[in-house]
DRENLO-824443 format. One record per residue: residue number from 0; residue in three letters; x, y negated, z of N, C-alpha, C, O in turn. Coordinates in Angstrom, 2 decimals. Atoms other than C-alpha are relative to their C-alpha. Layout:
% DRENLO-824443
(atom NUM,"ALA",(X,Y,Z),(X,Y,Z),(X,Y,Z),(X,Y,Z))
...
This chain:
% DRENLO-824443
(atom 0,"UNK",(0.93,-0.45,1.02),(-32.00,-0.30,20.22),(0.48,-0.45,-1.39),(0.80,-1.63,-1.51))
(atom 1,"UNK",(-0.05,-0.03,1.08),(-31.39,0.05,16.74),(-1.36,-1.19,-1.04),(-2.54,-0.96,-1.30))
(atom 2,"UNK",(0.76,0.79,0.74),(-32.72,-3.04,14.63),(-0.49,0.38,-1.19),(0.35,0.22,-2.08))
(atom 3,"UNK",(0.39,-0.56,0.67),(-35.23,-1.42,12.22),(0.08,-1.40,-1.62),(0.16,-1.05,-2.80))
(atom 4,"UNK",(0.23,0.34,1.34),(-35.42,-4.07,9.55),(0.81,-1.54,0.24),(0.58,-2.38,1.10))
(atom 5,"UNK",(-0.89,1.00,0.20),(-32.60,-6.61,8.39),(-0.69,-1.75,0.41),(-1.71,-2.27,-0.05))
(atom 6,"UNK",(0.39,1.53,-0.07),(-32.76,-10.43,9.81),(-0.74,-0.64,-0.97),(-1.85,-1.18,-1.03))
(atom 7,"UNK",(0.80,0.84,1.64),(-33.12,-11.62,6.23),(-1.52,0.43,-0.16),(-2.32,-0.49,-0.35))
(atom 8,"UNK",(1.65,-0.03,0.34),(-36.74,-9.95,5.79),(-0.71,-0.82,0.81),(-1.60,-1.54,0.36))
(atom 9,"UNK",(0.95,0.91,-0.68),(-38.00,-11.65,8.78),(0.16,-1.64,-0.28),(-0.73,-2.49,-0.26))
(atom 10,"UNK",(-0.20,1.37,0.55),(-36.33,-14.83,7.71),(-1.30,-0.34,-0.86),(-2.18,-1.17,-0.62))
(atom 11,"UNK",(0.82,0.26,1.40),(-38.30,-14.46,4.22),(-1.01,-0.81,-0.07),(-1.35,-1.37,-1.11))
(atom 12,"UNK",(1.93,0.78,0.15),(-41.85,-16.19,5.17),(0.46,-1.02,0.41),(-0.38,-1.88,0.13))
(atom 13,"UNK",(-0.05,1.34,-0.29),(-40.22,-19.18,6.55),(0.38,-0.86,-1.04),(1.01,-0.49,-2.03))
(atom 14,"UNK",(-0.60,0.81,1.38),(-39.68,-22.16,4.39),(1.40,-0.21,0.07),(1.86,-0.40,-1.06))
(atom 15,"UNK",(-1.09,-0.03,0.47),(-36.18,-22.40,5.07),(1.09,1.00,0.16),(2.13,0.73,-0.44))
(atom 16,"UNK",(0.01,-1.40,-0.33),(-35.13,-19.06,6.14),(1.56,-0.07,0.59),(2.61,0.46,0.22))
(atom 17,"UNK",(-0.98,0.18,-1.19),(-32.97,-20.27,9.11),(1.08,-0.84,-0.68),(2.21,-0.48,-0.34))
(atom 18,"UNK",(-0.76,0.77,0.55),(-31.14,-22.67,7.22),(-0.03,-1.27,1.04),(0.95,-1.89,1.45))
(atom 19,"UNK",(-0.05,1.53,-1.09),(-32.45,-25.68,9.65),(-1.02,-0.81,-1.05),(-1.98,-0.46,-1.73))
(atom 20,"UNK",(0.92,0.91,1.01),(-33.71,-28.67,7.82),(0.63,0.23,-1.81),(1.80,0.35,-2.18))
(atom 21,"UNK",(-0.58,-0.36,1.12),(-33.80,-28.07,4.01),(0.87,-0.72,-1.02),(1.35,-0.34,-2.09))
(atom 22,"UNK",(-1.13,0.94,0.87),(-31.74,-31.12,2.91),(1.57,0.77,0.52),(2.55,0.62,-0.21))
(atom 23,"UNK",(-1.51,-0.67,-0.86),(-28.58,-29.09,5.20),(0.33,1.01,-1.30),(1.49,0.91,-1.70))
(atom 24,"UNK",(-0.08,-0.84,1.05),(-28.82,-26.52,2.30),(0.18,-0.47,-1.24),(0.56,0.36,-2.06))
(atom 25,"UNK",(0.07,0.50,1.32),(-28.90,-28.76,-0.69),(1.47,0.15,-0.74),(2.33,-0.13,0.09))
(atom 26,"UNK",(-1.63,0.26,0.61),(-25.33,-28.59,-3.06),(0.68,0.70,0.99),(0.32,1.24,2.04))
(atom 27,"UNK",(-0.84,-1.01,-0.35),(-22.63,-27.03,-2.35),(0.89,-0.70,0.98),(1.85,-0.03,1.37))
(atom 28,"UNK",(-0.52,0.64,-1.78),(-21.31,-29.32,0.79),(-0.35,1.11,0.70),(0.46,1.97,1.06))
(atom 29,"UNK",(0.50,-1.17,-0.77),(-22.97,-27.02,2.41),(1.31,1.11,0.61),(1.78,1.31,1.73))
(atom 30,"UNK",(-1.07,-0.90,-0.03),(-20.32,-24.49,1.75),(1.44,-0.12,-0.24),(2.34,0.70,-0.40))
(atom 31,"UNK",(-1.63,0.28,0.15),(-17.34,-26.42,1.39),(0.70,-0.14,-1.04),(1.92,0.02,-1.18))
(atom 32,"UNK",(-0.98,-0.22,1.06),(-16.98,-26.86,-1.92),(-0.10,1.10,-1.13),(0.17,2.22,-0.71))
(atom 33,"UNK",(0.26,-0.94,0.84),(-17.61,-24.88,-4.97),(1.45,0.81,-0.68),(2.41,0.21,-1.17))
(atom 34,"UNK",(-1.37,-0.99,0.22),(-14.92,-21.92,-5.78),(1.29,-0.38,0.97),(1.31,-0.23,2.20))
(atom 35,"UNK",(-0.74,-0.27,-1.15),(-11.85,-22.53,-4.46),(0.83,-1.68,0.19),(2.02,-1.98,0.17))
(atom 36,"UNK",(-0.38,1.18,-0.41),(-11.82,-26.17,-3.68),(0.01,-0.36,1.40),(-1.07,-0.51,1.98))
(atom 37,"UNK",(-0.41,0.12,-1.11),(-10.44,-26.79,-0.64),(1.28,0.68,0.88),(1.73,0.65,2.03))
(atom 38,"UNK",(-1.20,-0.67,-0.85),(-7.69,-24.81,-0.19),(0.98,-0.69,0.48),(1.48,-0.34,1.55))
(atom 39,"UNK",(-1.21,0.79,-0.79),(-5.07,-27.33,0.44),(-0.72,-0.80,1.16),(-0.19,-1.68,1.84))
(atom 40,"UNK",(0.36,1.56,-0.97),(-7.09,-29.35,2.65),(-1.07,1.01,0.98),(-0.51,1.67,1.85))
(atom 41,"UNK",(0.44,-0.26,-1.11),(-10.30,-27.95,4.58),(-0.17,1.34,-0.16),(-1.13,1.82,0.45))
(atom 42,"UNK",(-0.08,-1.44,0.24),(-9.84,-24.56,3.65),(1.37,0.70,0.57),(1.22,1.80,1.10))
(atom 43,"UNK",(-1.36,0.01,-0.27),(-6.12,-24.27,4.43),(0.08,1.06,1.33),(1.09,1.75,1.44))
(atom 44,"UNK",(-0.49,-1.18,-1.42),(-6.12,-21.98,7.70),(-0.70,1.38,-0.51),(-0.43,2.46,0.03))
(atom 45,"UNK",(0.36,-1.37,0.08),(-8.18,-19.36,5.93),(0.86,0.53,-1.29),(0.77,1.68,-1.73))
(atom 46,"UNK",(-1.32,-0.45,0.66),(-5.31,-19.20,3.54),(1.07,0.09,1.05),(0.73,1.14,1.60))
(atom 47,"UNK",(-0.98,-0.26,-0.47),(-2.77,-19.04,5.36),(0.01,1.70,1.06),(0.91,2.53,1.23))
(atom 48,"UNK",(-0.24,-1.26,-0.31),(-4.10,-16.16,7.29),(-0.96,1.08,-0.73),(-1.02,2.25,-0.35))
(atom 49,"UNK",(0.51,-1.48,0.70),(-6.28,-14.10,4.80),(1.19,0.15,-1.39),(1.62,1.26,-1.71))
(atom 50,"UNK",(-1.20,-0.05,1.29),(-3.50,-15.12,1.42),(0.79,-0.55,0.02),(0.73,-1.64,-0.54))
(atom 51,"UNK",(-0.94,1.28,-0.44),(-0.60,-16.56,2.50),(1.15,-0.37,-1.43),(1.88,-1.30,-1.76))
(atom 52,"UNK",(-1.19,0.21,1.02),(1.37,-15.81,-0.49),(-0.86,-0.33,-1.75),(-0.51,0.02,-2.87))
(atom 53,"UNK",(0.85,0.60,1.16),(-1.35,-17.42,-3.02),(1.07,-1.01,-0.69),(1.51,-0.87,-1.83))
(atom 54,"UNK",(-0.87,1.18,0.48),(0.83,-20.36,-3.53),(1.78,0.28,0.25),(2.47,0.98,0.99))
(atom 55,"UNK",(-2.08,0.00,-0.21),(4.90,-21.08,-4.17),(0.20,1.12,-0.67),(-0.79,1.79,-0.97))
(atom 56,"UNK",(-1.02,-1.02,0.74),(7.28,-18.56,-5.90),(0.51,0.88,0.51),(0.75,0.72,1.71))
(atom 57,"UNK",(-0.29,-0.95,-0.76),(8.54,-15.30,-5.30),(0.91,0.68,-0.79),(0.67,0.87,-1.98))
(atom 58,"UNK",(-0.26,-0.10,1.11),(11.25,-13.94,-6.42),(1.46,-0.80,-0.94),(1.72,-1.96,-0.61))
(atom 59,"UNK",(-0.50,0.58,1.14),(13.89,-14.82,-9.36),(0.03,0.13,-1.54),(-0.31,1.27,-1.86))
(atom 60,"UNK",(-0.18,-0.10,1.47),(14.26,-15.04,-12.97),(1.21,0.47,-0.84),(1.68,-0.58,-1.30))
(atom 61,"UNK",(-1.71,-0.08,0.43),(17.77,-13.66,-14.58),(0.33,-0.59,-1.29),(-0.25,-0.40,-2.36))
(atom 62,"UNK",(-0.32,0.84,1.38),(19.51,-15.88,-17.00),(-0.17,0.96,-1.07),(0.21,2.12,-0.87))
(atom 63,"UNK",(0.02,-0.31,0.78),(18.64,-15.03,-20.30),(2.12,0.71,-0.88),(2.75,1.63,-1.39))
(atom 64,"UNK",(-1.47,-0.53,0.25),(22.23,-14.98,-21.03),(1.00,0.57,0.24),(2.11,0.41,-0.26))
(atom 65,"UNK",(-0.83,-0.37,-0.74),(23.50,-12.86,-18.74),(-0.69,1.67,-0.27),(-0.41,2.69,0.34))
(atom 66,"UNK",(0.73,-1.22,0.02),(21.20,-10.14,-20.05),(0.66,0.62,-1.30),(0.75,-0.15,-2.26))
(atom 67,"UNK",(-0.18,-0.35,0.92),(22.61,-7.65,-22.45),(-0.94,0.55,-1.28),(-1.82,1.37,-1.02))
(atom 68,"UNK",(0.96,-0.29,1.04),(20.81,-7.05,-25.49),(0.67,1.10,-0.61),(1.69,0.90,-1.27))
(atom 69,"UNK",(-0.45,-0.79,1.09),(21.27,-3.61,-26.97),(-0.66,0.37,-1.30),(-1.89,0.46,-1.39))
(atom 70,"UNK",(0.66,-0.02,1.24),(20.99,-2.94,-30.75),(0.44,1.22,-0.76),(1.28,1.16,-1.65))
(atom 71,"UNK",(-1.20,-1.49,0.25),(22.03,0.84,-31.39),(-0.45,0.33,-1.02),(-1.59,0.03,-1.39))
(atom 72,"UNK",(0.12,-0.61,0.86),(22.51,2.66,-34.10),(0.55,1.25,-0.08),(1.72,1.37,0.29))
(atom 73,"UNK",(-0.11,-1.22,-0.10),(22.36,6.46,-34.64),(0.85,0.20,-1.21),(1.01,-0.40,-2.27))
(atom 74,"UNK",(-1.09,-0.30,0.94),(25.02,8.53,-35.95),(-0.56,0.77,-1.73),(-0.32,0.55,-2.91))
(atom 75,"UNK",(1.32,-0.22,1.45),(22.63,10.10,-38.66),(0.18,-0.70,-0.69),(0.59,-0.23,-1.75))
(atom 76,"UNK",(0.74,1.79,0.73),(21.98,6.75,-40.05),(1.21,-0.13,-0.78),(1.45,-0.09,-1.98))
(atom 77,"UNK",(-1.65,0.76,1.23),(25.65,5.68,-40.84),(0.93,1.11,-0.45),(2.08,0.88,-0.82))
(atom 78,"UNK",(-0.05,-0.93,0.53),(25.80,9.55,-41.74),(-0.01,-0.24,-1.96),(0.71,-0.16,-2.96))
(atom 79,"UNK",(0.65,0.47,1.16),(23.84,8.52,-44.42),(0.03,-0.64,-0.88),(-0.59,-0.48,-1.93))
(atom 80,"UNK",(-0.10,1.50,0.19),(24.71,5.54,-45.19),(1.43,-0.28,-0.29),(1.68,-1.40,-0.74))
(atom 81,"UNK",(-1.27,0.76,-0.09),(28.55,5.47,-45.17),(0.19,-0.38,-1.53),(0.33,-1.55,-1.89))
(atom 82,"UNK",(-0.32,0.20,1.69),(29.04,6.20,-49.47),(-0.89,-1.39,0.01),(-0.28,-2.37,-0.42))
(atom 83,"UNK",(0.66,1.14,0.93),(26.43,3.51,-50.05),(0.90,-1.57,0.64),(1.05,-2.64,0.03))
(atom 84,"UNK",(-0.92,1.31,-0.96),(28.63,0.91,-47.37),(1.95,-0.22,-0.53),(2.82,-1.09,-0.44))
(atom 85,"UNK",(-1.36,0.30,0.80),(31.82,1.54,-49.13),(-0.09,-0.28,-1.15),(0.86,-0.96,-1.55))
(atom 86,"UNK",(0.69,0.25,0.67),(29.89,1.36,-52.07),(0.22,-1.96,-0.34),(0.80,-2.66,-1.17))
(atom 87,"UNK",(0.30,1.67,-0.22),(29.13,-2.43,-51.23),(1.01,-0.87,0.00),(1.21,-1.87,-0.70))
(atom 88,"UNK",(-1.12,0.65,-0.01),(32.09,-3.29,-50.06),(0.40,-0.24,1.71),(1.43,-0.78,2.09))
(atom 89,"UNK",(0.59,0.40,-1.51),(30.90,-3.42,-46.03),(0.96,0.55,0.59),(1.73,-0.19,1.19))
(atom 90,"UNK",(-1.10,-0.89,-0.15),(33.26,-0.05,-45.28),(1.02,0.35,-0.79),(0.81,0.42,-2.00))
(atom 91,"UNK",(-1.07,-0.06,0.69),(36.46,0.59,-46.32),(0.53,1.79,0.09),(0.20,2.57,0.98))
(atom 92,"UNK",(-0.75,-1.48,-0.18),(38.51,4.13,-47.10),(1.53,0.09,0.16),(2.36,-0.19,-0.70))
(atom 93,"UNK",(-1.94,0.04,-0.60),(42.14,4.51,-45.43),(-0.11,1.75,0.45),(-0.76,2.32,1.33))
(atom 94,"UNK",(-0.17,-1.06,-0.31),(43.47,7.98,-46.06),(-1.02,1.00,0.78),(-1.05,1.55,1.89))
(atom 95,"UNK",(0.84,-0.94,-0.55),(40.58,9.85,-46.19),(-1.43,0.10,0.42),(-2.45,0.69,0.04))
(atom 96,"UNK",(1.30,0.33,-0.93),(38.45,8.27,-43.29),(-0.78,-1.42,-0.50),(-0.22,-2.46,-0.82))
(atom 97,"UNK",(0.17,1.46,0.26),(36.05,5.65,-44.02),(-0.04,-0.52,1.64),(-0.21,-0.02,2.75))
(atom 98,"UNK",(-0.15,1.02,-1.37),(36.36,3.03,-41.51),(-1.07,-1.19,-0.02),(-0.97,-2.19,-0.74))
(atom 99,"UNK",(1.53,0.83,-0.28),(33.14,1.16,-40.72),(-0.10,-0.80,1.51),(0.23,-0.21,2.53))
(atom 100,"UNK",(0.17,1.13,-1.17),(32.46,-2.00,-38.02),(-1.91,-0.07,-0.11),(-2.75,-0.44,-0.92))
(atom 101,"UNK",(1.71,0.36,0.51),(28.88,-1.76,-37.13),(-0.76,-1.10,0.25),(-1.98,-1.26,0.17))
(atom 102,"UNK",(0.49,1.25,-0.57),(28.85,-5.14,-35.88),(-0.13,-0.68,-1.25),(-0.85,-1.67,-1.13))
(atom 103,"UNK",(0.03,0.03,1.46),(29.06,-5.70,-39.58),(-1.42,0.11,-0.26),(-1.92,-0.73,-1.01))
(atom 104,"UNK",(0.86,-0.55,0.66),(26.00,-4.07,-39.97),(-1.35,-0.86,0.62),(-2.41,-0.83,-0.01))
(atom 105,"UNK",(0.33,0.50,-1.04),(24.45,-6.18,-37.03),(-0.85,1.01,1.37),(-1.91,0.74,1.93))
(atom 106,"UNK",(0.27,-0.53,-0.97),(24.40,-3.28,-34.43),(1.08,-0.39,1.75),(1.93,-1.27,1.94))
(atom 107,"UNK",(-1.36,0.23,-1.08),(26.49,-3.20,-30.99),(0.01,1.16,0.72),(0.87,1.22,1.60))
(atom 108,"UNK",(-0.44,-1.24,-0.60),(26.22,0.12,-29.79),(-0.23,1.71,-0.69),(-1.42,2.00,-0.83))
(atom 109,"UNK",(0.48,-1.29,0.28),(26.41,4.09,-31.12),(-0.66,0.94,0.36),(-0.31,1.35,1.46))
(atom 110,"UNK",(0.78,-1.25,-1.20),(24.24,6.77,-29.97),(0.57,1.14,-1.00),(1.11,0.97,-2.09))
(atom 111,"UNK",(-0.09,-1.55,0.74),(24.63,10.68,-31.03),(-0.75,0.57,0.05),(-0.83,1.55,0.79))
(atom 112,"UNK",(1.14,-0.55,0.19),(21.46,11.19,-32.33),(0.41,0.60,-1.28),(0.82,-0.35,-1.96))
(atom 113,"UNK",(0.07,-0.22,1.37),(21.94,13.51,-35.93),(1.43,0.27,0.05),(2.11,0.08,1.06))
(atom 114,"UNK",(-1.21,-0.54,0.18),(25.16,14.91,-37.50),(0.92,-0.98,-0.54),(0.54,-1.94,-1.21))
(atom 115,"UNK",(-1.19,0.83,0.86),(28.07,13.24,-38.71),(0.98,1.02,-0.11),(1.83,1.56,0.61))
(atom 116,"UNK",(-1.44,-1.28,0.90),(29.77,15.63,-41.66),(1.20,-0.92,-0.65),(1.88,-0.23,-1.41))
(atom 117,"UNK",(-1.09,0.62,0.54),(32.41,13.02,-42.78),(1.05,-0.46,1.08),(0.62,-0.67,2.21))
(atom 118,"UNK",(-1.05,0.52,-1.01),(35.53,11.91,-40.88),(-0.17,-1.19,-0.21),(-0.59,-1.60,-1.29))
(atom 119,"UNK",(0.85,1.85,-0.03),(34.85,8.02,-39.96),(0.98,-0.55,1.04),(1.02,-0.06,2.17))
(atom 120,"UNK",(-0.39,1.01,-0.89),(36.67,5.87,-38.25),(-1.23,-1.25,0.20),(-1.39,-2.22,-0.53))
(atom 121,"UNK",(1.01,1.19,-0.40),(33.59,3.81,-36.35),(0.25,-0.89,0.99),(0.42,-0.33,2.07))
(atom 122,"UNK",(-0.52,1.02,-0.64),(34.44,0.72,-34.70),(-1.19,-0.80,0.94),(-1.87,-1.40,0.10))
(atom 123,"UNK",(0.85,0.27,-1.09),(31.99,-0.55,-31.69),(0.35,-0.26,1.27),(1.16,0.35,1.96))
(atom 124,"UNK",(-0.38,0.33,-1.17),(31.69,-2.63,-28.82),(-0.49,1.32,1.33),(-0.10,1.27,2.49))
(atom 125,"UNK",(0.50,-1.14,-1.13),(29.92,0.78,-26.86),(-0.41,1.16,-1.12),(-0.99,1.05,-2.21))
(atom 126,"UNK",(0.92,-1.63,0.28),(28.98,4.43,-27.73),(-0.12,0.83,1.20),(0.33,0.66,2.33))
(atom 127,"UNK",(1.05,-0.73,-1.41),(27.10,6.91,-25.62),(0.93,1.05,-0.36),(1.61,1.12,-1.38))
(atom 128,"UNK",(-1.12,-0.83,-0.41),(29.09,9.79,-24.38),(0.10,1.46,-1.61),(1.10,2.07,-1.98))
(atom 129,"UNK",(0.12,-1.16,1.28),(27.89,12.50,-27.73),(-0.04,-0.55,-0.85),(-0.25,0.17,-1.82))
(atom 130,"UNK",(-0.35,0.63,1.37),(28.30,10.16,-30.20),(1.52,0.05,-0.21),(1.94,0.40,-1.31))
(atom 131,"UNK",(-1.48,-0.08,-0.21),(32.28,9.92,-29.10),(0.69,1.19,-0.30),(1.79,1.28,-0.83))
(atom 132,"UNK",(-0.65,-1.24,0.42),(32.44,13.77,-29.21),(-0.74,0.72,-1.08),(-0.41,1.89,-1.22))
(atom 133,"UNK",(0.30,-0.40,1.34),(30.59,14.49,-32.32),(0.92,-1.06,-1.23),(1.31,-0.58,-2.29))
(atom 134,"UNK",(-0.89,0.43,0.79),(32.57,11.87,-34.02),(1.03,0.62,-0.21),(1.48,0.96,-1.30))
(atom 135,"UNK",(-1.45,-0.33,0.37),(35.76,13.14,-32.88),(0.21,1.79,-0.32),(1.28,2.38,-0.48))
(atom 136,"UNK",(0.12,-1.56,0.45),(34.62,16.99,-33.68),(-0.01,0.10,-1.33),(0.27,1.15,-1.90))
(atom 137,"UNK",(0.37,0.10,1.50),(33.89,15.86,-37.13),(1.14,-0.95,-0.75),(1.01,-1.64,-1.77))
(atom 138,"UNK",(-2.10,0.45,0.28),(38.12,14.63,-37.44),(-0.24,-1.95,-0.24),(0.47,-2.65,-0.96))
(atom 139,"UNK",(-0.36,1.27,-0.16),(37.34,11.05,-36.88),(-0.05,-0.78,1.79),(-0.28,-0.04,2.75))
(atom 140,"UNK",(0.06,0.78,-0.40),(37.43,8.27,-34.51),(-0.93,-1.03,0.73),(-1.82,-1.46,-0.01))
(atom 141,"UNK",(0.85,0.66,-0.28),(35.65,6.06,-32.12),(0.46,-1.07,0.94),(0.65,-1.10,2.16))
(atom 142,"UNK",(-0.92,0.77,-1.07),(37.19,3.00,-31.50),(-0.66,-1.21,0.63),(-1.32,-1.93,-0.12))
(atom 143,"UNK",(0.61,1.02,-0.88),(36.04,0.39,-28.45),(0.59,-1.21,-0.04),(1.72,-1.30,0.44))
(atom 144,"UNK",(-0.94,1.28,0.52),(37.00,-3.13,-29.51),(-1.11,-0.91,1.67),(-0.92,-2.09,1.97))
């Protein structure tokens, strides 16, 4: 037979509503501890099989220094930019091409985002594969130091 009305209501009229004697209920002994005190100690088996991976490390960390940091710069940019860098004194002009280091500039890699209308000799530890052939479509250079 189907139990028409929950334990707890019939509990309700008693004074301790199946608790036992009402000092057994007082504080949180009762329950072992308020939040999650007890886990290393009398709590410990219901970690291990309801969260076993609560505690300890998982996992590694990769040296900071082993991580490359890229800092690119678009061909647009040092489009833009070359007259005012020879200008300065930053790029230089040899027959023609200016010749620019963009590690100079504090980048480390080219992309081929934008046009490049001048012949350039650009000097970089990396460029991306359309920066290499828009450079060298536009009669310069893209050299990998």
């Amino acid at each position: 037979m189907i139990r028409k009305t929950r334990k707890i209501n019939k509990l309700r009229g008693s004074r301790t509503i199946g608790g036992g004697s009402s000092k057994k209920r007082r504080g949180a002994g009762h329950r072992g501890g308020r939040g999650r005190a007890g886990y290393h100690k009398h709590m410990w088996s219901w970690i291990v099989k309801y969260d076993p991976d609560r505690y300890g490390k998982s996992g590694f960390k990769r040296p900071q220094k082993t991580i490359t940091k890229f800092n690119p710069v678009n061909l647009a940019f040092l489009d833009e930019k070359l007259d005012e860098l020879v200008s300065k004194g930053i790029a230089k002009e040899e027959k023609g091409k200016v010749v620019v280091d963009v590690r100079e500039l504090g980048y480390n890699k080219v992309l081929g985002m934008g046009k490049i209308t001048k012949p350039a000799i650009i000097k970089s530890p990396r460029f991306s594969e359309s920066a290499t052939r828009k450079i060298e479509d536009a009669g310069g250079e893209a050299v990998t130091e």
